[in-house]
C-alpha positions as CSV (number, residue, x, y, z in Angstrom):
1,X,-106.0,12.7,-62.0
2,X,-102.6,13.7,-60.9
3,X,-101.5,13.5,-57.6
4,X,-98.7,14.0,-55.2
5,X,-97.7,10.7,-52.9
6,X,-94.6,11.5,-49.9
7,X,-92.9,10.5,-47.2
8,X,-89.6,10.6,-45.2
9,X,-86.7,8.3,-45.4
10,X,-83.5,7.8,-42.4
11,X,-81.4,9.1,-45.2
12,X,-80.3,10.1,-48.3
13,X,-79.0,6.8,-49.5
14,X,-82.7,5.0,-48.4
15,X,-84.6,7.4,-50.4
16,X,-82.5,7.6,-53.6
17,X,-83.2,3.2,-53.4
18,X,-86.9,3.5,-52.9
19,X,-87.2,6.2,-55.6
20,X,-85.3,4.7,-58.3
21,X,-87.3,1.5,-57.9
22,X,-90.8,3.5,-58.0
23,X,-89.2,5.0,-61.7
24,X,-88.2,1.8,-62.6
25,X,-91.3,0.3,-62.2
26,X,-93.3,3.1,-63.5
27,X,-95.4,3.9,-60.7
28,X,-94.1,7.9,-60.2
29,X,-93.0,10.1,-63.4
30,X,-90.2,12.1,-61.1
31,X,-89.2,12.5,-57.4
32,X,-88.0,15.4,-55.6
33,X,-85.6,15.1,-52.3
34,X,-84.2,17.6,-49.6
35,X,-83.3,17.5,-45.9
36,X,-85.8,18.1,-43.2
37,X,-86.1,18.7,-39.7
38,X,-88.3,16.1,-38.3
39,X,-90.3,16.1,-34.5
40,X,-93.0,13.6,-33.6
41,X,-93.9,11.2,-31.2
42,X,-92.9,8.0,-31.4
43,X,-93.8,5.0,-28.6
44,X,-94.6,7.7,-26.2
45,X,-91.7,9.5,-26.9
46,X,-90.9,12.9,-28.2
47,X,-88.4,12.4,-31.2
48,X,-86.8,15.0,-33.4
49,X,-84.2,13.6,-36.6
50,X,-83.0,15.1,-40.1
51,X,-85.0,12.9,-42.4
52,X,-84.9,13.2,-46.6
53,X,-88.6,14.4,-47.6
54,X,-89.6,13.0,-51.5
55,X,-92.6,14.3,-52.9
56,X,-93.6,12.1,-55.8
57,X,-95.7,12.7,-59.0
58,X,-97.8,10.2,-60.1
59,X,-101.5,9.1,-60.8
60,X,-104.3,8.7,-58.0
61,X,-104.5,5.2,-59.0
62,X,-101.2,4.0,-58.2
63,X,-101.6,4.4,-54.6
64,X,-102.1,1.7,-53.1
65,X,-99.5,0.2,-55.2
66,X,-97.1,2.7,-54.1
67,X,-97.8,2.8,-50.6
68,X,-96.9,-1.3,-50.6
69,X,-93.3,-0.6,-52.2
70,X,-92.2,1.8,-49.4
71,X,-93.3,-0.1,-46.9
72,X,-91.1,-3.4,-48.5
73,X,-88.2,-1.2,-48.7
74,X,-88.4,1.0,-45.7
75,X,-86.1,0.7,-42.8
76,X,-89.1,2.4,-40.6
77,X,-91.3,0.2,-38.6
78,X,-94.2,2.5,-39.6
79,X,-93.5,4.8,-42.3
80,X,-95.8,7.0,-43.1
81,X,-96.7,7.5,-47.3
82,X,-99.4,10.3,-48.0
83,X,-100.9,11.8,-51.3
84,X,-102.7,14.5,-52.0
85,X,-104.6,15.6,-55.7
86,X,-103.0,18.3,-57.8
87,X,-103.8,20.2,-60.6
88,X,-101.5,21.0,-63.5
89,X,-101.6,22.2,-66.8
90,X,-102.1,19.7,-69.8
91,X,-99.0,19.5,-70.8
92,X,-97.4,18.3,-67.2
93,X,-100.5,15.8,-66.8
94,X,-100.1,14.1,-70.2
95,X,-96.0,14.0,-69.3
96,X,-97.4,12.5,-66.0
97,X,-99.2,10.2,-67.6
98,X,-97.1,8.9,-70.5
99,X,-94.2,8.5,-67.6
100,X,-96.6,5.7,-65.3
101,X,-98.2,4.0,-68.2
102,X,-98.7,-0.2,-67.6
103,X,-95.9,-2.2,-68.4
């Protein structure tokens, strides 16, 4: 199953770290990043920041394992790491796949 993991980072520099360590250690097949306009509340707080969006592809099964990367690289107290399932065509999924295989 393919699916789609993101989050935010501070900045560029963060999330360029945190992605090239989830490639290196095969847990994502690619990573996307752009600027966004962030607003949320944060310790009863309104907040608003520019914050760099990646929206990974990867497996279902490397959640978990994900998820406890970003948070040891993170600079947020609490960042937040999603996924949702996607569907492809073949091709794309068995590029996916090949790209996350076990070490």
């Amino acid at each position: 199953m393919v699916s789609i993991v993101f989050f935010t980072a501070a900045n560029e520099e963060e999330a360029k770290k945190i992605v090239e360590r989830l490639l290196e250690e095969k847990l994502v097949a690619c990573a996307n990043m752009f600027p966004v306009k962030s607003a949320y509340w944060w310790e009863d707080k309104l907040e608003s920041s520019v914050e760099i969006f990646v929206w990974m592809k990867t497996r279902a099964d490397k959640f978990e394992r994900i998820v406890e990367r970003i948070k040891e690289l993170h600079s947020y107290e609490l960042p937040v790491v999603e996924m949702i399932d996607s569907k492809t065509f073949p091709d794309v999924e068995q590029w996916i796949e090949s790209c996350v295989k076990e070490k």
